[in-house]
C-alpha positions in Angstrom: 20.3 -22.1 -4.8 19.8 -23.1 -8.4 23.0 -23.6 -9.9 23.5 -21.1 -12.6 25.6 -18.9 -13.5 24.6 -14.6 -11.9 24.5 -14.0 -16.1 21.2 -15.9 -15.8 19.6 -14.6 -12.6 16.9 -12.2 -13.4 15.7 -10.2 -10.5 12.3 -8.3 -10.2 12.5 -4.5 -8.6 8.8 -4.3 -6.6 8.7 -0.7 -4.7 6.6 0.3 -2.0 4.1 3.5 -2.1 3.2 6.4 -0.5 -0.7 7.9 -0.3 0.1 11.7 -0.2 -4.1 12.2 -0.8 -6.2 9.6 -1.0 -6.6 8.0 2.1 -9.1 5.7 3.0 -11.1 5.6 0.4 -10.1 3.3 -2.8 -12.3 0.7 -1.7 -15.0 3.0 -1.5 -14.2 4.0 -5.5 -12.9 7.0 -4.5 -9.9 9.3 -6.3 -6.7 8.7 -4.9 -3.1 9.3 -5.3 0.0 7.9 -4.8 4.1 7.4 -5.9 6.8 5.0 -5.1 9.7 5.7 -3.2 13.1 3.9 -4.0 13.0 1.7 -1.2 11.0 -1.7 -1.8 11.8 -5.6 -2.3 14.3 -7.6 -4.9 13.5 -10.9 -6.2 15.8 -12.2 -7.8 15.0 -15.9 -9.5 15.9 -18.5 -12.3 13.1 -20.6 -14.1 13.3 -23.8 -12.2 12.7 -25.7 -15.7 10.2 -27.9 -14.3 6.6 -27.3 -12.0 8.7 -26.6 -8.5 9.6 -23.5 -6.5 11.3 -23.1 -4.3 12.0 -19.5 -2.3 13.9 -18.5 0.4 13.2 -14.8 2.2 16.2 -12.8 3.5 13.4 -11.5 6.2 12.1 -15.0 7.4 13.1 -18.4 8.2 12.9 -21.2 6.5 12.1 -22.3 2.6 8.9 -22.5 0.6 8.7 -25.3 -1.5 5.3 -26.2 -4.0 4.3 -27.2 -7.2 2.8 -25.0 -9.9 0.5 -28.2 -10.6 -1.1 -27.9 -7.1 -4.6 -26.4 -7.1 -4.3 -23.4 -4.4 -7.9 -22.5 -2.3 -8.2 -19.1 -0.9 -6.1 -18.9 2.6 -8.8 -17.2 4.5 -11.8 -19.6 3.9 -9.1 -22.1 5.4 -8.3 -20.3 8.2 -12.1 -19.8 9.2 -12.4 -23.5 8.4 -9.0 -24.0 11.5 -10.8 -22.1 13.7 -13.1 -24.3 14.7 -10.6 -26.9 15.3 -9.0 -25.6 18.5 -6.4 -28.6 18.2 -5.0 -27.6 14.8 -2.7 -24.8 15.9 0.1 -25.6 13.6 -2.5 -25.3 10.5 -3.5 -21.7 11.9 0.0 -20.6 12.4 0.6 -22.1 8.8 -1.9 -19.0 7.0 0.9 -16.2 8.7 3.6 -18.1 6.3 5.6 -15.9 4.2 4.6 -19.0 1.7 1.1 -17.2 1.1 2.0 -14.8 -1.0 3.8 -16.6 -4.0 1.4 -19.2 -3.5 -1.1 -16.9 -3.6 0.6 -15.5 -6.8 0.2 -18.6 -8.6 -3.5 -19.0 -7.1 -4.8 -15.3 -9.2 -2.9 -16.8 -12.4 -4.6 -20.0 -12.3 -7.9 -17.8 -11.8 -7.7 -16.3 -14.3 -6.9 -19.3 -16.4 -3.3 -18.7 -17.2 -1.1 -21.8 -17.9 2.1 -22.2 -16.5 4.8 -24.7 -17.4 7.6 -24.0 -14.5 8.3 -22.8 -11.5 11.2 -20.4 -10.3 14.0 -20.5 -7.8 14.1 -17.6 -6.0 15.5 -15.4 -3.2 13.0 -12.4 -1.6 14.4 -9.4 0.2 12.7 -6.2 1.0 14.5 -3.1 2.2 16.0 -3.6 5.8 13.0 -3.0 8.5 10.3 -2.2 6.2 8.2 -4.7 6.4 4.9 -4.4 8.0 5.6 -0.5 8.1 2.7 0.7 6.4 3.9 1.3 2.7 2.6 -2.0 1.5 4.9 -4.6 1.1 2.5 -6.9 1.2 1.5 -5.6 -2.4 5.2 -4.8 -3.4 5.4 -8.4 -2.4 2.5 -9.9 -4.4 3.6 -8.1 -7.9 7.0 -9.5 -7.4 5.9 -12.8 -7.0 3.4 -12.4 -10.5 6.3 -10.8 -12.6 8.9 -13.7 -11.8 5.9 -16.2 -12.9 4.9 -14.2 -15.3 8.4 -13.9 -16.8 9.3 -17.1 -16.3 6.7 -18.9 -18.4 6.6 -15.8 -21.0 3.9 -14.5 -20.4 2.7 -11.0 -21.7 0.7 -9.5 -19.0 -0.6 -5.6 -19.3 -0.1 -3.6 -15.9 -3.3 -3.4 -15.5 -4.2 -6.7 -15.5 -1.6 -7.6 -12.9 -3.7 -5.1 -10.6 -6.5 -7.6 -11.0 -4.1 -10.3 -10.4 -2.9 -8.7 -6.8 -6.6 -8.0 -6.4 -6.8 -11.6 -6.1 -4.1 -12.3 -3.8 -5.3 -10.0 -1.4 -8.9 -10.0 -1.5 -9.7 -13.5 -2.4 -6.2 -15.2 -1.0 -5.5 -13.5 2.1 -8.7 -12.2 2.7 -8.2 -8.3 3.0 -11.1 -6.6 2.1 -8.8 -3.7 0.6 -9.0 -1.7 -2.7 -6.7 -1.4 -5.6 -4.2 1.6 -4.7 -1.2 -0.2 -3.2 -0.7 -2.7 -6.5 -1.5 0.6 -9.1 0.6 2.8 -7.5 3.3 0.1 -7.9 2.9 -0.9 -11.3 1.7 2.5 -13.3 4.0 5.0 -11.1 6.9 6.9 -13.0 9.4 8.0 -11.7 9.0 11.6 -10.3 4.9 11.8 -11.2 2.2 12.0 -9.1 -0.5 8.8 -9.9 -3.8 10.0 -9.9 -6.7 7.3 -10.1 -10.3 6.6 -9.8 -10.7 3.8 -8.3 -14.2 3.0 -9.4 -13.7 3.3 -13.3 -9.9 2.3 -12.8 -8.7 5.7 -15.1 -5.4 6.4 -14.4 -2.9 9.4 -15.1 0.4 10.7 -14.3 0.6 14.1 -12.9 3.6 15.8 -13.8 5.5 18.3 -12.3 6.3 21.6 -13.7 9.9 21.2 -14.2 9.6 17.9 -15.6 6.7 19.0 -17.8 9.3 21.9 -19.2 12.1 20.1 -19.9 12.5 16.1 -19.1 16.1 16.4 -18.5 15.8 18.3 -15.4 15.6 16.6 -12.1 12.1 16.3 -11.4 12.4 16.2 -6.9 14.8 19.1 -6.6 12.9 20.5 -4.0 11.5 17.9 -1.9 12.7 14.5 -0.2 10.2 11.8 1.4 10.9 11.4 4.9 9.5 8.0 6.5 9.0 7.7 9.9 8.7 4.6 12.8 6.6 4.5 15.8 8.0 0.6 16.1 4.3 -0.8 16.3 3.8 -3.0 13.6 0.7 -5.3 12.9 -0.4 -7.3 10.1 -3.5 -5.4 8.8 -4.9 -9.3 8.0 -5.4 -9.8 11.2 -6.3 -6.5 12.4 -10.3 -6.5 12.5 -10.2 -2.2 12.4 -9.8 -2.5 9.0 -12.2 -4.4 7.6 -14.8 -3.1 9.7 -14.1 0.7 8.8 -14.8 -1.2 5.3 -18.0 -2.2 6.3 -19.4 1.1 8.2 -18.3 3.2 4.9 -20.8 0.6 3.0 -23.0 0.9 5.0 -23.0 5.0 4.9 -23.5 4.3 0.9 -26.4 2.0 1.4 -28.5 5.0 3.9 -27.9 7.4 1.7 -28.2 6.0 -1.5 -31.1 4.5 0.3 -32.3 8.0 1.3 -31.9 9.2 -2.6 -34.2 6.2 -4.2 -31.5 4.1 -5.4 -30.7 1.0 -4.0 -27.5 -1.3 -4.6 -26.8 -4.6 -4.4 -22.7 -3.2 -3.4 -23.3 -0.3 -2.3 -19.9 2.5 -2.3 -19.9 6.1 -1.3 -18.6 6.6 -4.8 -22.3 5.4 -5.6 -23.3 8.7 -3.3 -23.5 12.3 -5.3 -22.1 14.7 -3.0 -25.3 16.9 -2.7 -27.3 13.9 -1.9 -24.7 13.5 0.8 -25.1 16.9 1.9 -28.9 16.3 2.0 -28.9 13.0 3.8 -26.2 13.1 6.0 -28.0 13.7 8.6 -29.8 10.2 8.6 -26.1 8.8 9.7 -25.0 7.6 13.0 -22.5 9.6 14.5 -19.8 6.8 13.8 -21.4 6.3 10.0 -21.3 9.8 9.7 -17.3 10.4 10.7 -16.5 7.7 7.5 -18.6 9.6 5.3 -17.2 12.9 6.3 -13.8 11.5 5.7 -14.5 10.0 2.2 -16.3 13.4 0.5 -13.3 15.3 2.3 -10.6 13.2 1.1 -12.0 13.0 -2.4 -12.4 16.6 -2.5 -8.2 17.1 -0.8 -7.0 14.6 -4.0 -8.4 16.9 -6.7 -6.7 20.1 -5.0 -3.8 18.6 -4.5 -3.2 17.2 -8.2 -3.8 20.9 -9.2 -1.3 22.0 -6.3 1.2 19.4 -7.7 0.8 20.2 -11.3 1.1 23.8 -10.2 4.5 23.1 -8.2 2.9 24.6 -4.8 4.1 22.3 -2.4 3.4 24.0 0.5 -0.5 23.5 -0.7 -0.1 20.0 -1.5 1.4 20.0 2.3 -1.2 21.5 4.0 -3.9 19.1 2.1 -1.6 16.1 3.0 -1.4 17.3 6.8 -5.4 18.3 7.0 -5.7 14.5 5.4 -3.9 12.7 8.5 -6.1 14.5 10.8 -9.3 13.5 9.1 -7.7 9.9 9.0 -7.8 10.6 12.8 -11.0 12.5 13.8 -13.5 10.8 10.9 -12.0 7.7 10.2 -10.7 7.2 13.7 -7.8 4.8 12.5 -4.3 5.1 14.3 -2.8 4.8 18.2 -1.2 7.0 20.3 2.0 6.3 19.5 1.1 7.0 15.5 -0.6 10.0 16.2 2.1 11.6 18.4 4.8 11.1 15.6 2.1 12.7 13.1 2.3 15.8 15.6 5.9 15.4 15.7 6.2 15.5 12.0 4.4 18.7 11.8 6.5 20.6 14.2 9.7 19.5 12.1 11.3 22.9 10.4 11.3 22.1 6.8 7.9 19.8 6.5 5.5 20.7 4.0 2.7 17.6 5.5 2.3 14.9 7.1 0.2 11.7 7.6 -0.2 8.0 8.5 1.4 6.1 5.4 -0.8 2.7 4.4 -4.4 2.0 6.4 -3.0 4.0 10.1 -3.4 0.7 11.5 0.5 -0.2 11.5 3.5 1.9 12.8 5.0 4.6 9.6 4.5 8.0 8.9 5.4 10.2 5.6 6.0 13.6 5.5 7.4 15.8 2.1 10.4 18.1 3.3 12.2 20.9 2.0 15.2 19.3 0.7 17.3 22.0 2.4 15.9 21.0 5.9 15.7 17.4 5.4 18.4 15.9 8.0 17.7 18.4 10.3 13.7 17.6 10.3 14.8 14.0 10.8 17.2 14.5 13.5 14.3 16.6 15.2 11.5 13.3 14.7 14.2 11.4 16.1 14.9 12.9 19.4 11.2 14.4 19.9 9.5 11.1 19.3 12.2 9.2 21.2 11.2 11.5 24.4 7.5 10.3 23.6 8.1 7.0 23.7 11.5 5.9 24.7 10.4 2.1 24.6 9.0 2.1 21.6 12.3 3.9 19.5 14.5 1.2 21.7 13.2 -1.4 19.3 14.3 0.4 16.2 17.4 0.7 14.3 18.6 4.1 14.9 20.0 4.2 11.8 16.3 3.1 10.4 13.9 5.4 12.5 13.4 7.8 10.3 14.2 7.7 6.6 15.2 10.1 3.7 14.0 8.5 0.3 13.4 10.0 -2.9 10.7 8.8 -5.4 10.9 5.6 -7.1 10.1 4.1 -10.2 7.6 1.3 -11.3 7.8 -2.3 -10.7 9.9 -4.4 -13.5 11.6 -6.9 -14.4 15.5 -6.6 -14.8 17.4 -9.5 -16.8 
């Protein structure tokens, strides 16, 4: 595409994540958890040497093509603006583009007043089928996107400001009201460690386990793999309103009780919420209100076990927490579908399976579970011909090969020249 020679091609490794604990509740502040699997999406890319790029996808059609001059407006308020123009269809097909997301890239550095003299050349790819599965590769996709800028133009941008700068993409961009997991769980994760973080005061640690905390040498994931799962649904949470109003019924749990407690907030977040006032208010919820705050102080209370059960190398507890998560994901925060919830049970039939639970928000089609090692091909031979009884139509528009997957932990993103 460019011209140059592979010595100069510089290609950007952006993983996707897995939420063992910690479902549900980053954008409420909460404490979550997460790692990287080695599965995820290259970018490779030259600096253009002048303001153009230009990108093509090895997942969709057609070529992007803007300037790094152009002033970029948030995708969303666009969209809203289409709406109302019933005649304007190619406009509202335009906001599904792949295009967004570099574009939207380029719209969080300009935010936050970065100055950029060129554009890249560049080729996307993400692992075969993964896309839209639940394991955000929308984020994987945004960080990509902000280190090949970012490198390009020599820029020095901490990790943790590139969290802000995905922030952006998403919330202000593309318009997903989500929180800041996916995007730290791809740019602080190491390799074999468990990311803990509070997502209100945006602390961050790596949880270790024991092995790797005796003696760095040794392989950290001896004794589990990371099996992935497809139901073959697959939506684009963006335009999925279930999300964004679960958002809005957990605020508005925060704002009775803290309400309820004397305090009143502007933003309210159940992270606002002490969990004795919760105890003593609850009551004061609607049923539905109730089931999201249930799930939040549950959740947030299944996090801090499990980092102890991880640190501790019990990962049959860290299972079980993982497993009593999905079905609070199910009964409190009612997200998921048949289909999603019948490979969950699946899953925790499978010999070999430590836990189980939707991967990403439960409103798209995956599923992780930790396994024994040992047992791993047989567990995903078993959620491959069990699931396939359950829905026979559904497996028919997967791979085979692709159904269920065996991956091992992954690494953070990065740029490799």
């Amino acid at each position: 595409m460019a011209g140059s020679g592979t010595e100069e091609v510089r290609v950007v490794a952006s993983p996707y994540r897995i939420c063992p604990l910690g479902a549900h509740i980053d954008h409420q502040g909460g404490t979550v958890s997460a790692m990287t699997v080695n599965k995820g999406v290259l970018l490779g890319f030259v600096p253009s040497g002048d303001s153009q790029v230009v990108l093509c996808s090895g997942q969709f059609k057609g070529e992007v093509r803007f300037s790094i001059d152009e002033i970029h407006h948030p995708q969303h308020a666009i969209a809203k603006k289409n709406e109302t123009d019933a005649n304007d269809s190619s406009k509202i097909s335009e906001e599904c583009n792949w295009g967004n997301y570099p574009r939207g890239a380029l719209y969080a550095l300009q935010r936050k007043g970065n100055h950029l003299s060129q554009g890249i050349i560049g080729y996307i790819c993400g692992s075969e089928g993964l896309d839209s599965s639940g394991l955000s590769s929308s984020a994987a996709v945004g960080v990509a996107y902000l280190l090949a800028l970012e490198d390009a133009n020599n820029l020095t941008v901490s990790p943790e400001e590139n969290i802000e700068y995905d922030r952006l993409i998403e919330n202000e961009y593309l318009g997903l009201r989500n929180g800041i997991l996916d995007q730290s769980a791809i740019l602080l994760s190491s390799y074999g460690c468990l990311l803990c973080m509070n997502c209100k005061t945006r602390e961050h640690k790596l949880i270790h386990p024991p092995e790797l905390q005796k003696n760095e040498n040794i392989e950290p994931q001896k004794g589990y793999k990371i099996l992935l799962a497809f139901s073959g649904l697959k939506h684009a949470l963006t335009n999925n309103p279930g999300y964004n109003r679960r958002v809005s019924e957990c605020q508005e749990a925060a704002r009775i009780l803290l309400h309820a407690s004397g305090i009143e907030k502007v933003k309210p977040l159940l992270s606002d919420v002490d969990p004795e006032a919760y105890q003593r208010h609850k009551r004061k919820l609607a049923p539905d209100i109730a089931k999201r705050a249930e799930h939040y102080f549950s959740e947030n209370l299944r996090v801090h076990k499990g980092l102890e059960a991880w640190a501790s190398g019990k990962l049959e507890e860290f299972g079980k927490l993982i497993s009593a998560s999905g079905l609070s994901s199910i009964q409190n925060y009612e997200c998921g579908s048949e289909p999603l919830i019948q490979l969950y049970e699946v899953l925790l039939r499978a010999r070999g399976v430590f836990g189980a639970r939707f991967s990403g928000a439960g409103f798209r089609g995956c599923c992780i579970a930790l396994v024994d090692a040992n047992h791993a091909d047989e567990a995903s031979a078993f959620v491959r011909r069990e699931y396939g009884k359950l829905q026979p139509e559904l497996v028919s528009q997967l791979k085979q090969d692709a159904a269920v997957l065996i991956c091992e932990a992954g690494d953070c993103a990065r740029v490799i020249s």
